[in-house]
C-alpha positions as CSV (number, residue, x, y, z in Angstrom):
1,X,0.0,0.0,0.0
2,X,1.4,3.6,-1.0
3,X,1.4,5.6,2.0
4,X,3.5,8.6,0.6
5,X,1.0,11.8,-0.5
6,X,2.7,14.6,-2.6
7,X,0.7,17.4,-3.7
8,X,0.9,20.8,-4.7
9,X,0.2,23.1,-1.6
10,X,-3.7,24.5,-1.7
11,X,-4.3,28.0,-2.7
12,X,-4.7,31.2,-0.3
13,X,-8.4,30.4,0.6
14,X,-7.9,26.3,0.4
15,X,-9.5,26.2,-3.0
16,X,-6.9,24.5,-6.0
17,X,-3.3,24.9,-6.0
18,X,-2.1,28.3,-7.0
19,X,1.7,27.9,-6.1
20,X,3.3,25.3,-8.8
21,X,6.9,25.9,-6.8
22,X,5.4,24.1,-3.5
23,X,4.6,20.8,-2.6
24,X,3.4,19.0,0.7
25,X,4.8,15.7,1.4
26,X,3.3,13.4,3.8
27,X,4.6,9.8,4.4
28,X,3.5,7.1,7.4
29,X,6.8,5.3,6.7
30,X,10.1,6.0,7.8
31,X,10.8,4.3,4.7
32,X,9.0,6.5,2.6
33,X,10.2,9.9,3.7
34,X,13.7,10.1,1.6
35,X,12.1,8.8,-1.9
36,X,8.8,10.8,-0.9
37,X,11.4,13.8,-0.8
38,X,13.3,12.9,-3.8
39,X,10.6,13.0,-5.8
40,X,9.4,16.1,-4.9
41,X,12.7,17.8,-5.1
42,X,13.1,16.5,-8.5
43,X,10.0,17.8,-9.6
44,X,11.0,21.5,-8.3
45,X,14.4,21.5,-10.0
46,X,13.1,22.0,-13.3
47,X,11.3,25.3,-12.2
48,X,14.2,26.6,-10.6
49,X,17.1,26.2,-13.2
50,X,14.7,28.4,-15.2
51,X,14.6,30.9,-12.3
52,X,18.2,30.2,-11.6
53,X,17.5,32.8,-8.7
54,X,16.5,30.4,-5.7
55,X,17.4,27.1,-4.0
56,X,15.3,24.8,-2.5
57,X,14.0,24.5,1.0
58,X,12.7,21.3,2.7
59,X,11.0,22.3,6.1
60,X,9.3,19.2,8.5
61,X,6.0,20.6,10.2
62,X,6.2,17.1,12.0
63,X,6.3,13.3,12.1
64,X,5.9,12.5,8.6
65,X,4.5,15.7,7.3
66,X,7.1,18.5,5.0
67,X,7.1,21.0,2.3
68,X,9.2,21.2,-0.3
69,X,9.4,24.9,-2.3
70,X,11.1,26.8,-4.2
71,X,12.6,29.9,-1.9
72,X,14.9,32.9,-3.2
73,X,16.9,32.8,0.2
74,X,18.5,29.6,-0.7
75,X,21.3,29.9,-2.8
76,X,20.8,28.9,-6.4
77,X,21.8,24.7,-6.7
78,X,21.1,24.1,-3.2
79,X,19.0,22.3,-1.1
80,X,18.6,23.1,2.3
81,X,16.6,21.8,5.1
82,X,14.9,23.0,8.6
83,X,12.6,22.1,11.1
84,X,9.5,24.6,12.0
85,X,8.5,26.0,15.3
């Protein structure tokens, strides 16, 4: 059973996805979080090399639960990580 849920964060009143450089990852799995991950990033990297203005940011809200976006205070090429709260 796929337990890993990637989608595209909700626009500013909940309604469909606005933001196509932002993606909510949730996995049950230990297992699942560095290929749930991967496969986000990779989906971003496109988008930024035709910015070539921002990195990437990974942030983990909790247990199982990150976003993934695009974010012009990370250096172009990188990928950097941090924990909210």
């Amino acid at each position: 059973m796929d337990t890993v849920t990637s989608e595209r964060e909700p626009g500013p009143t909940g309604g469909p996805a606005l933001d196509p450089t932002s993606f909510r990852v949730r996995v049950s799995r230990a297992d699942e979080v560095l290929p749930g991950l991967d496969a986000a990033v990779q989906s971003l990297i496109q988008t930024a090399m035709q910015e070539c203005s921002c990195g990437i940011r990974i942030t983990r809200h909790g247990p199982g639960d990150y976003t993934v976006a695009l974010d012009r205070s990370v250096r172009f090429g990188e990928t950097v990580t941090r924990i909210a709260g």
